[in-house]
Structure formats: structure tokens, C-alpha cells
C-alpha positions as CSV (number, residue, x, y, z in Angstrom):
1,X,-32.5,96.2,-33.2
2,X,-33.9,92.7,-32.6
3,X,-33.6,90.0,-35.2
4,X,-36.2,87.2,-35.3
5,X,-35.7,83.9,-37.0
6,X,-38.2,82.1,-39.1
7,X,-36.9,78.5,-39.1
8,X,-38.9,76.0,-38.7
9,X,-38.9,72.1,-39.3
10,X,-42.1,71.7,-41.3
11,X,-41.7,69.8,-44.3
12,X,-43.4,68.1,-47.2
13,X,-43.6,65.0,-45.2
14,X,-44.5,66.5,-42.4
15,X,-47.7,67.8,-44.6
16,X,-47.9,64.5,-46.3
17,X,-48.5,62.6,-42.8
18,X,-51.3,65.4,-42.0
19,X,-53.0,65.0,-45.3
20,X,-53.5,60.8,-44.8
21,X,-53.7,61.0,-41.2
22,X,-57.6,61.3,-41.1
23,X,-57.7,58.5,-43.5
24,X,-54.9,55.9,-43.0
25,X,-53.6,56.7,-39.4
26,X,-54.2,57.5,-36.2
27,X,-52.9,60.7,-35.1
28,X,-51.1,59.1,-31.6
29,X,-49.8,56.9,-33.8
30,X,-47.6,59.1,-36.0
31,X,-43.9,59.7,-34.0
32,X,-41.4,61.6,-34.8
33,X,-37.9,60.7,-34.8
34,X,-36.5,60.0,-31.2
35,X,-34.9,64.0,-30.3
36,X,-31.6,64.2,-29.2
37,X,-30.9,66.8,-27.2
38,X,-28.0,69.6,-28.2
39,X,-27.4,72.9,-27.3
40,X,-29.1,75.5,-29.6
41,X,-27.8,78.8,-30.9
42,X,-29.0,81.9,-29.0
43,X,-31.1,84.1,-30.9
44,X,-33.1,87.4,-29.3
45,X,-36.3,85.8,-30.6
46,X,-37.5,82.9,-33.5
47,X,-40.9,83.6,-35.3
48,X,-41.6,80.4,-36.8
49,X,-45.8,80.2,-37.4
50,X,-46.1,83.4,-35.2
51,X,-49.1,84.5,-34.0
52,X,-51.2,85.3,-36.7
53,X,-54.7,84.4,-34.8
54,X,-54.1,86.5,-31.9
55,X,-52.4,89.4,-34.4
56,X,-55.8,89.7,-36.3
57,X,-58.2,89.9,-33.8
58,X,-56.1,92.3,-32.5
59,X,-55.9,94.6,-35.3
60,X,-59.3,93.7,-35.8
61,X,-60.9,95.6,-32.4
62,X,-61.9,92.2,-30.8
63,X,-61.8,90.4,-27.5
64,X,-58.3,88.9,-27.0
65,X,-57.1,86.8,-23.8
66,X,-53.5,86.5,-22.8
67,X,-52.5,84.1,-20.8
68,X,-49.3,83.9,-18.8
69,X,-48.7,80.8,-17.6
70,X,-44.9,80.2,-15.1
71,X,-43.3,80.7,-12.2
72,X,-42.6,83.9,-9.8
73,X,-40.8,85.5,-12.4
74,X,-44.3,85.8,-14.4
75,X,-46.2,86.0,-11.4
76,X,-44.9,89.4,-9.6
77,X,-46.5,92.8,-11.0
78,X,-43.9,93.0,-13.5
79,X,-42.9,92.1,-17.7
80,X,-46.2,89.9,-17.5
81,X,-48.2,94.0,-16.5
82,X,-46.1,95.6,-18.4
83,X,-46.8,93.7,-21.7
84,X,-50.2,93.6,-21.5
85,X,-50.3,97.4,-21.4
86,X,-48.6,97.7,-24.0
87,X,-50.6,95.2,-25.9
88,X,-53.6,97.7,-24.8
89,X,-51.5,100.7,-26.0
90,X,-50.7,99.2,-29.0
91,X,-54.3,98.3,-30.0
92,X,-56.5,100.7,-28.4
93,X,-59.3,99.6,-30.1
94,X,-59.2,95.7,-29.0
95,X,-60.7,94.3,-25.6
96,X,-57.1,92.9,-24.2
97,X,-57.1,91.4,-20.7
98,X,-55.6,88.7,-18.9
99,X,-55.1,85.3,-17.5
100,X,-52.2,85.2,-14.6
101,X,-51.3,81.8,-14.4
102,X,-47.6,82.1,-13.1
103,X,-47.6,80.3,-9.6
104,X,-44.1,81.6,-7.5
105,X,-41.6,78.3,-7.3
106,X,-43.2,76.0,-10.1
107,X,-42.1,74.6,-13.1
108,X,-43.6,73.1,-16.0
109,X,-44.1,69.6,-14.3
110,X,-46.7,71.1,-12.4
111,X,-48.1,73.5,-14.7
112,X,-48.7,70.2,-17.5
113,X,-51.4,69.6,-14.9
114,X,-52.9,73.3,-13.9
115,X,-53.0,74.2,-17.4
116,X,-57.0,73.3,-17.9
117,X,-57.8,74.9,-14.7
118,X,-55.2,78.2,-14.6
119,X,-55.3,79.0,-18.0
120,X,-57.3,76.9,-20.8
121,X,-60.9,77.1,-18.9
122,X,-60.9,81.0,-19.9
123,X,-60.5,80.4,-23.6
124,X,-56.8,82.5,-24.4
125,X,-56.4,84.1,-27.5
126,X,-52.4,83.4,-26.6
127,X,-50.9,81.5,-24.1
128,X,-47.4,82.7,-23.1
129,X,-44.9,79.8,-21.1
130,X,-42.4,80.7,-19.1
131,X,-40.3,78.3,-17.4
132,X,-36.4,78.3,-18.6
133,X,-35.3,79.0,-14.6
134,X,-37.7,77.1,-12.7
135,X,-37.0,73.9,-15.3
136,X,-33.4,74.9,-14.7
137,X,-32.8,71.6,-12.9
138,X,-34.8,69.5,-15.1
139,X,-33.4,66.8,-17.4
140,X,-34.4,67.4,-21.0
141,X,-36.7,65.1,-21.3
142,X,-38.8,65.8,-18.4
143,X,-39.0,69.4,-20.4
144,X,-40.0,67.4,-23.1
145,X,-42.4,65.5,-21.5
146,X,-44.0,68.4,-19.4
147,X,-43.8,70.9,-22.0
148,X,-44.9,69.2,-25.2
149,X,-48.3,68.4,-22.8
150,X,-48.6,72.2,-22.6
151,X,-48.5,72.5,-26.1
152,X,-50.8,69.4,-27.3
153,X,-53.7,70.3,-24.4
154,X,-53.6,73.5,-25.6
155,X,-54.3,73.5,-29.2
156,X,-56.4,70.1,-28.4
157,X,-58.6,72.7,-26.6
158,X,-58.7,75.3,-29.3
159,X,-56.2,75.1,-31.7
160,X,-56.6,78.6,-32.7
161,X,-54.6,79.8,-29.8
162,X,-51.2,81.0,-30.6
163,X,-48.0,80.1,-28.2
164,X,-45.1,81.9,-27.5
165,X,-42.3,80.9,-25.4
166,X,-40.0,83.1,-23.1
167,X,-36.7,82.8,-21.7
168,X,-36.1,84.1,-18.4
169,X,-32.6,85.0,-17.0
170,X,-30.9,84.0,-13.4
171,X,-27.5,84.3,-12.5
172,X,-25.5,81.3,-14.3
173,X,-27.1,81.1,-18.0
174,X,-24.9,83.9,-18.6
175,X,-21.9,81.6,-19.6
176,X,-23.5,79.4,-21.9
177,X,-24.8,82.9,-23.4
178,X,-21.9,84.1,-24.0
179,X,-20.8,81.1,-25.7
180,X,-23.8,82.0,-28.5
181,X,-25.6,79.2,-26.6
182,X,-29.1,78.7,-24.6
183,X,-28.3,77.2,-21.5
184,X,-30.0,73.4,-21.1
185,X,-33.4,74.3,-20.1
186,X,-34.0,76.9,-22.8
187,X,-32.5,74.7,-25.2
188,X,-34.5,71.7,-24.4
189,X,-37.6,73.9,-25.4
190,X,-36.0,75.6,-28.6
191,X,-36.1,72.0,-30.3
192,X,-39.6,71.5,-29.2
193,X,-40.3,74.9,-30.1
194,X,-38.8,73.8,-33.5
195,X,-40.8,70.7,-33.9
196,X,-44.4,72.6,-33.7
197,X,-43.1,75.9,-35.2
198,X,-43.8,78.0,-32.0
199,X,-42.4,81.3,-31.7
200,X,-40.2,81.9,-28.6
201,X,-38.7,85.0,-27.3
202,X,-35.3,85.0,-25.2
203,X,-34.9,87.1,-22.7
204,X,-31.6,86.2,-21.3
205,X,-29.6,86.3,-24.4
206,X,-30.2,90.5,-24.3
207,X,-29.5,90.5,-20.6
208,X,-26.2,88.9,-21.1
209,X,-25.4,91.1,-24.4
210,X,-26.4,94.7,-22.0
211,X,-23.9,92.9,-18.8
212,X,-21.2,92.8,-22.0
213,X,-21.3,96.2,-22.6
214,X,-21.4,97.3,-18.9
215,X,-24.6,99.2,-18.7
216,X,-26.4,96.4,-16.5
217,X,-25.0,94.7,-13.6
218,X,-26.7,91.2,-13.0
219,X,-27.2,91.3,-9.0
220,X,-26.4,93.7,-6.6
221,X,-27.7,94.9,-3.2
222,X,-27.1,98.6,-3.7
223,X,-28.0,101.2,-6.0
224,X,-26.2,101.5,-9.2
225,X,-24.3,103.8,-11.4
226,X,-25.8,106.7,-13.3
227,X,-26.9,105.5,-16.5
228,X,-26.0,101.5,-15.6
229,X,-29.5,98.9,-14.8
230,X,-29.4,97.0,-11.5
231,X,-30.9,93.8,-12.9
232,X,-31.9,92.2,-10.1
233,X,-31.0,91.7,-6.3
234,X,-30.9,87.9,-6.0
235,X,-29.5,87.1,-9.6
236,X,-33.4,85.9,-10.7
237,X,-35.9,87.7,-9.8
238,X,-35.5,91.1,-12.1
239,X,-36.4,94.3,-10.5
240,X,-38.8,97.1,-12.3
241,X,-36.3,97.9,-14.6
242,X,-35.3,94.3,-15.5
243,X,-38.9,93.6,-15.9
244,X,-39.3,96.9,-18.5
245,X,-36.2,95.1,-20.3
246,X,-38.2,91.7,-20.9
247,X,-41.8,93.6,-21.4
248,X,-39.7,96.0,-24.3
249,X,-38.6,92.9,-25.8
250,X,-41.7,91.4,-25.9
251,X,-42.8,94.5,-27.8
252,X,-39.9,94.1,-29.7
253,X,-40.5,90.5,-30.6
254,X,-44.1,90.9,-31.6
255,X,-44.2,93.9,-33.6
256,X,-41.8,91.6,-35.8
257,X,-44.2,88.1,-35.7
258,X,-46.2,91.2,-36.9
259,X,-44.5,91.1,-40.3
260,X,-44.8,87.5,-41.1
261,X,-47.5,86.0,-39.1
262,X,-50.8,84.7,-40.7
263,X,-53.6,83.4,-39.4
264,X,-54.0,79.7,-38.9
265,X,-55.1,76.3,-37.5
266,X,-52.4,74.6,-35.4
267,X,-54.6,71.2,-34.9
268,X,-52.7,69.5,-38.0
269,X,-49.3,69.9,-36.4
270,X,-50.5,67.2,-33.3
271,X,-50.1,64.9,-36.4
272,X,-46.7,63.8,-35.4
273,X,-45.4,64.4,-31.7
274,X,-42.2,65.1,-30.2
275,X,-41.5,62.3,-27.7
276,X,-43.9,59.4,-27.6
277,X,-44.2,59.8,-23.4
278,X,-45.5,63.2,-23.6
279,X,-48.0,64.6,-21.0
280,X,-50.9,65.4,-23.0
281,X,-52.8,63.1,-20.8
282,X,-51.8,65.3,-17.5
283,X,-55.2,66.9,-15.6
284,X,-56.0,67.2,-12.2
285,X,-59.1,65.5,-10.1
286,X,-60.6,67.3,-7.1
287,X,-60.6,65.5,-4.0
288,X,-63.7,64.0,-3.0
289,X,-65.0,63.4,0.3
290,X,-65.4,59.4,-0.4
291,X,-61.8,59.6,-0.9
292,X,-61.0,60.6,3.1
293,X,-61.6,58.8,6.4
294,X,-63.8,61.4,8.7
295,X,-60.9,63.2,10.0
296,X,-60.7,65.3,7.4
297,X,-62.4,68.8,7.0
298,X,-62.7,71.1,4.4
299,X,-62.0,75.0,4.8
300,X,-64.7,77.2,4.8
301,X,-63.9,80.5,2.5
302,X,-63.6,82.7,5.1
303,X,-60.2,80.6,6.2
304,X,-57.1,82.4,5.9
305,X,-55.4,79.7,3.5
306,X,-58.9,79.0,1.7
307,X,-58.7,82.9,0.9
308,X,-54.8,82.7,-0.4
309,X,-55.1,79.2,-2.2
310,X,-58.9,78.1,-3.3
311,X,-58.5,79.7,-6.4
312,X,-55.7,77.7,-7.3
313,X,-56.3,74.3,-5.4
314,X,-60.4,74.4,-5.4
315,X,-62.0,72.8,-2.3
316,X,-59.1,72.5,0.7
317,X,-59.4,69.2,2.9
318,X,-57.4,69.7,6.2
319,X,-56.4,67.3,9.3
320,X,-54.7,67.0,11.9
321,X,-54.9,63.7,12.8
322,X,-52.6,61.6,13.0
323,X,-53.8,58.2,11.5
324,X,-56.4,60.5,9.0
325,X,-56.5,58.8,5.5
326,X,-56.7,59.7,1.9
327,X,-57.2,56.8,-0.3
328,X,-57.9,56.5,-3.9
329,X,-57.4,54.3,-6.7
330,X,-56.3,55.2,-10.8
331,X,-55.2,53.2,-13.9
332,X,-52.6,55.5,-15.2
333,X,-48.8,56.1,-14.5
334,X,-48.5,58.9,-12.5
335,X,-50.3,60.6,-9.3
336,X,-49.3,63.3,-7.2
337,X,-50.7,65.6,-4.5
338,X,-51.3,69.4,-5.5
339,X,-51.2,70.4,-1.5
340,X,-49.8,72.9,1.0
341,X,-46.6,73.1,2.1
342,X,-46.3,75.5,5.8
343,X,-45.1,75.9,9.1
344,X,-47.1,73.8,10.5
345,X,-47.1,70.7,8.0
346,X,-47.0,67.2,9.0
347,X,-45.8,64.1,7.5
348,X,-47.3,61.2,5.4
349,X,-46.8,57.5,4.7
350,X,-48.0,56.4,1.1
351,X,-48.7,52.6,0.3
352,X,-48.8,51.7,-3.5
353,X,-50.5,48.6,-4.1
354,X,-49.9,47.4,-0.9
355,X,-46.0,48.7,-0.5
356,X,-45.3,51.4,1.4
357,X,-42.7,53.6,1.1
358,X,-39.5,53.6,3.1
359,X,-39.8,56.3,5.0
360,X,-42.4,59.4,5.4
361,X,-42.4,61.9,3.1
362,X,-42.8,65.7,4.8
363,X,-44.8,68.6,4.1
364,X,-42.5,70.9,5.3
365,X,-39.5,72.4,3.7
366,X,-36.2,74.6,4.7
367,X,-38.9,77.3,2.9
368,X,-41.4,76.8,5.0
369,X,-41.3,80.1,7.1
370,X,-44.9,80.2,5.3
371,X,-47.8,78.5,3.3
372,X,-46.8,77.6,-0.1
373,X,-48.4,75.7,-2.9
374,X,-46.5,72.4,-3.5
375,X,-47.2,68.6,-5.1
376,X,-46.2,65.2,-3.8
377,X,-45.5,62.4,-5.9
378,X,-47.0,59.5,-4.6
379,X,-47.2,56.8,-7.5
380,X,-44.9,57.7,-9.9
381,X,-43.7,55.7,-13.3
382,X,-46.0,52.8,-12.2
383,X,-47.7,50.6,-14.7
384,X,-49.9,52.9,-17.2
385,X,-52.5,50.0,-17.9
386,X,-53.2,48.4,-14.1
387,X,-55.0,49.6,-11.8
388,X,-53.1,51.2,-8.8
389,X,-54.1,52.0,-5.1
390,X,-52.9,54.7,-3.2
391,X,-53.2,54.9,0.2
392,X,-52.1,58.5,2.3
393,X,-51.6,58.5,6.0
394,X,-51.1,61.1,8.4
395,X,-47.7,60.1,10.0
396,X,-47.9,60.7,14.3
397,X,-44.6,61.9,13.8
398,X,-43.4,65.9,12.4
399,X,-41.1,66.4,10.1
400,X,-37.6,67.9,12.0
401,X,-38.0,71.7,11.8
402,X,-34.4,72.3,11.5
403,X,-34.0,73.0,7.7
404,X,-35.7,76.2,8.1
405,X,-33.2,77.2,11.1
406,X,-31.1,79.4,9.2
407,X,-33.5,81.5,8.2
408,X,-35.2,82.3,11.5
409,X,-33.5,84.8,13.8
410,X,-33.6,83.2,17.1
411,X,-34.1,79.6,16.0
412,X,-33.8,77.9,19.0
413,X,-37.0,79.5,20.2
414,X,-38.7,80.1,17.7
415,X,-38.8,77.0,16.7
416,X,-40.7,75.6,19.6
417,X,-43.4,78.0,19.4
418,X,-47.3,76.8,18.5
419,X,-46.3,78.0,14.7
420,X,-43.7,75.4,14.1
421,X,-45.9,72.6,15.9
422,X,-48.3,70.2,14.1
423,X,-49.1,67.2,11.7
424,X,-51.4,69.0,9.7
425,X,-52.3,68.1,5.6
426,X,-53.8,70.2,3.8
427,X,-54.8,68.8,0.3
428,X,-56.9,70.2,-3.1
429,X,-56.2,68.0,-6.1
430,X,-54.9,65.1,-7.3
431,X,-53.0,65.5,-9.9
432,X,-52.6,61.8,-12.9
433,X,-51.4,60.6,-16.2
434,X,-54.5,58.5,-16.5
435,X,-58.1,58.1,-14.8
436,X,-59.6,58.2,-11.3
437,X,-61.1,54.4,-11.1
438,X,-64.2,54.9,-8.7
């Protein structure tokens, strides 16, 4: 039996400041008070507003779009497949399909700025976010910051699409869990959850609650008992019958929104906002050939990487030259890199208005057996209202190869083969809290 909350923090002066705000304020204005962060209780799942829009054009036979936006957890053929059949089962007569926007390794910093691209370009009816283990590390108010964006661009965009957030498991929440409490990442996003009245359903909290009772085992290599689920083999990533668990829960969780939901516009809860340095602003910019010195080349879409990574970074711009430049200018207070991490990856010196860094900053990772999608922040918490210039060079230099040793099994060798050689950049967007200046 799964029991869903319905607290929420709306309240008559909450409403109040909607009602004037279209005639005495502006709506970035309006703050709320400065949050404090504290642990929250544990609950299997809150329904708050719900998700009454998506819920009646379900029932309804219509066209619904389900996004799933988070990291690898969301991203394998798992709870994020599994749900959506059931969504299909559950309303035979509605048009359900998808939009994967889970990216393997990322957390909500980055996917503040893929939102508009991954997700909110194909109109969702419901935008599921998922990242409790991959903003594991994060401070709170980086979740804050990150996560309120997700919520604000979204309903800026169409504030008839409902949001639900999920809470993942890995190896280590489970003490906090058993204390009745989400661990910090989870917890972080309950009080924003709390603040806009989004539904949220927790995964963890029922993995914990079946490890109690000894029919699941959290991580093991072999098979297990009759009768007992292996979660997962590396403590994170859940294996099919992990990922049945969370899909079942989302069932669960939505066949009770189900009994309180209504339909309804979310624009009047951007009224008052959460923290005042959210990332609302966040988007990303395509890289444009007036930004790079002639070194530079763009894939073709018959490359191998252009064919694993367009669809995520757009256009690719590659060199190898050492020297190569990408140069650009913004008025904002953030800029990063959306780029490629890999084998082969080079190293780059970045110049801020005229300051250069310390030391180069590498494309390459103790990861980096392969190509990955990664960012680089290159002018970060820089003035929001002047005008910055960023300058990216191509270092002559590699990055040292040795941090991906241990995972290679003759090293030594390996590591001085043609793979492991190179200065190559490989570059798709630019990612800013503020304006490209041309």
C-alpha cells in the first residue's frame, strides 16, 4: 500500500501576491523567503497539485507526451520503458509516447541548460526529473538553483505541463532512510517541490523499507536467493527487476494523483520564486563558425561521434590543432562548454577578459576509455551585467593519460597506442546565464 501526501505550502498570501501581481508588481520581483535547507521526512510519494492536465487528456483518448528528463538511471531501457507501457496499458485509448531526455553521468546543472532542446521543443504533456543520485554531490543550493530553472522554463513554456519528481536510489541514501529521512539531494528538492506544489515520487525510501525486510539485497555480483531481488550490481544502477520496482511505484503513485488531481494552470505559481539566483535564464547557443579560427571543422553525419552525439550537441566543431581558437563574447554570469570528453581529448587554455587561467583544463577523464558528453565551465560567477570575453585555446600539450590506467588491462601499452594520442576538441554548444553579444 502506498500512501501519498497532499501538503503543500500555498496560502492565502501566496494567492494574494498572484491576484495583484499583474497589476502592482512584477512577477521577478516577488521573492520568497530565503529557504533554509533541513532534512525532510521520507514519504513513498507527495501529491501536492498532481497532475490533473496530463490525467485528463489521458482519460480523455488524447495525445499525451512524457518526458523523462535525468541521468543513466532514466536513460537505460528500464523504469523510464516500463512506465510508459504502462501508461499505454492503462489508457488504451490515448496516444502516449515519449521524450528520453536522460543523458548517462549528468545532473541537473546541465540539464537547466538541455531542457529547451531535450525535452521542451516537443511540447510534453509531463515532464518527469530525475536527478537525486547524480546531484548527490551537489550543495543545496546549486539544486536550488538548477532545479527551480527546470521548473520555471518549463511552465514559462507551457504552463499546462504537469511535473513530477523522482527519487532514485544508490548505495549510501540507505542510512539517512532509515532514519525516516531523504538523504541531501532528495531533500533539497522536497522543499522546492513544496514551494510550487509538485508531486514527487521516491523511489529509494521503498528500496530501503524491501532491504529491511530482507527480500532485496542492494548490490551483489551473483545471483540471489529464491524469492529475494538483486537490486542492482554496482549499488546504482538497478537491474530489470529494480527498474520493475520503481516503474510499479510509479504506477502506484499515479493511480493515487489520480484521486485528487484537477486540471490546472501552473503560470500563477512563478509569482513568487524559490531562491532569487535561480536558473531560469539557463539555454544553450550553438556554435558558430565566426566564433572559431579556420582550424576547426565540423563533422559530417556520417562521422562516427556525429552519429552518437548530433542529436544531443547539434552541429560538432572538431580540431586538432594545437593553437585552434574558440572565442566569443556574453553579458551574463555563466558560460560553459557542452563538448566531448574521449580518448583522444586534448587540453585548453581559457582567458576571461584578458586573464587566463592558471593552468589548462583537460578533456579527458579517468573515464575516458570512450566518448562521453561533458561541459566545461569557462566563465563562471562573473559579473551578470558586463560584458565578458572568452577566449579557448587548444593547448600543444595532452592531458597525462594516467587516470584512466586502472582501468585498462595492460596499461603500460595501451596507453601509447594511436587511441590514447591527441589534442583534439570537439565542441556543440555553449551553454550561459545571459546573452551571446555578437
Amino acid at each position: 500500500m502506498m500512501y501519498c501526501s497532499q501538503r503543500s505550502r500555498h496560502s492565502w498570501f501566496h494567492l494574494f501576491l498572484v491576484l495583484i501581481s499583474p497589476v502592482f508588481l512584477s512577477v521577478s520581483d516577488v521573492r520568497a523567503e530565503t529557504p533554509t535547507f533541513e532534512p525532510v521526512k521520507a514519504e513513498h510519494c507527495h501529491a501536492r497539485d498532481g497532475i490533473g492536465n496530463v490525467l485528463a487528456k489521458l482519460r480523455d483518448g488524447k495525445t499525451v507526451r512524457i518526458a523523462y528528463l535525468g541521468g543513466s538511471i532514466t536513460a537505460a531501457n528500464g523504469w523510464r520503458v516500463k512506465s510508459l507501457e504502462w501508461f499505454r496499458q492503462a489508457y488504451p485509448e490515448a496516444d502516449v509516447s515519449e521524450i528520453h531526455a536522460a543523458i548517462g553521468g549528468t545532473g541537473s546543472d546541465l540539464g537547466v541548460f538541455r531542457l529547451q532542446r531535450d525535452a521542451l521543443q516537443y511540447k510534453p504533456d509531463l515532464l518527469f526529473v530525475e536527478f537525486a543520485v547524480n546531484d548527490g554531490g551537489a550543495q543545496p543550493e546549486q539544486i536550488w538553483r538548477a532545479m527551480e530553472g527546470i521548473v520555471r522554463q518549463t511552465w514559462a513554456a507551457d504552463p499546462n505541463t504537469d511535473i513530477c519528481f523522482v527519487y532514485t536510489f544508490r548505495v549510501g541514501y540507505e542510512n539517512d532512510l532509515r532514519n525516516g529521512f531523504n538523504p541531501r539531494a532528495a531533500s533539497a528538492m522536497e522543499l522546492l517541490a513544496d514551494h510550487y506544489a509538485i508531486p514527487s515520487i521516491n523511489f529509494a525510501k521503498k528500496i530501503v523499507e524491501l532491504e529491511a525486510t530482507g527480500s532485496l539485497i542492494f548490490k551483489s555480483d551473483e545471483p540471489a536467493s529464491e524469492g529475494v531481488v538483486r537490486f542492482s550490481s554496482d549499488g546504482v544502477h538497478p537491474l530489470d527487476e529494480g527498474h520493475q520496482i520503481y516503474a510499479d511505484l510509479v504506477a502506484d503513485a499515479v493511480t493515487k494523483f489520480g484521486e485528487t488531481s484537477q486540471p490546472m494552470d501552473h503560470a500563477s505559481k512563478l509569482a513568487t520564486t524559490f531562491v532569487e539566483d535561480h536558473w531560469q535564464a539557463a539555454k544553450m547557443i550553438p556554435v558558430d563558425q565566426s566564433m572559431l579560427t579556420p582550424e576547426w571543422k565540423q563533422l559530417g553525419p556520417d562521422d562516427r561521434l556525429a552519429k552518437s552525439f548530433s542529436k544531443r550537441l547539434g552541429t560538432i566543431w572538431e580540431t586538432t590543432q594545437p593553437g585552434s581558437k574558440l572565442s566569443f563574447q556574453f553579458r551574463g554570469s555563466v558560460a560553459k562548454l557542452y563538448d566531448l570528453l574521449g580518448t583522444d581529448g586534448g587540453q585548453v587554455i581559457v582567458t576571461v577578459d584578458g586573464k587566463k587561467l592558471d593552468r589548462p583544463l583537460p578533456r579527458f577523464d579517468s573515464y575516458c576509455t570512450y566518448h562521453r558528453i561533458a561541459t566545461l565551465g569557462v566563465a563562471m560567477g562573473v559579473d551578470p551585467d558586463e560584458v565578458h570575453t572568452v577566449i579557448v585555446e587548444v593547448d600543444s600539450e595532452q592531458p597525462d593519460r594516467q587516470s584512466v590506467a586502472f582501468r585498462l588491462k595492460d596499461p603500460e601499452t595501451e596507453l601509447k597506442s594511436p587511441k590514447y594520442q591527441g589534442t583534439c576538441i570537439r565542441v556543440g554548444q555553449i551553454q550561459i546565464i545571459g546573452d551571446i553579444v555578437p
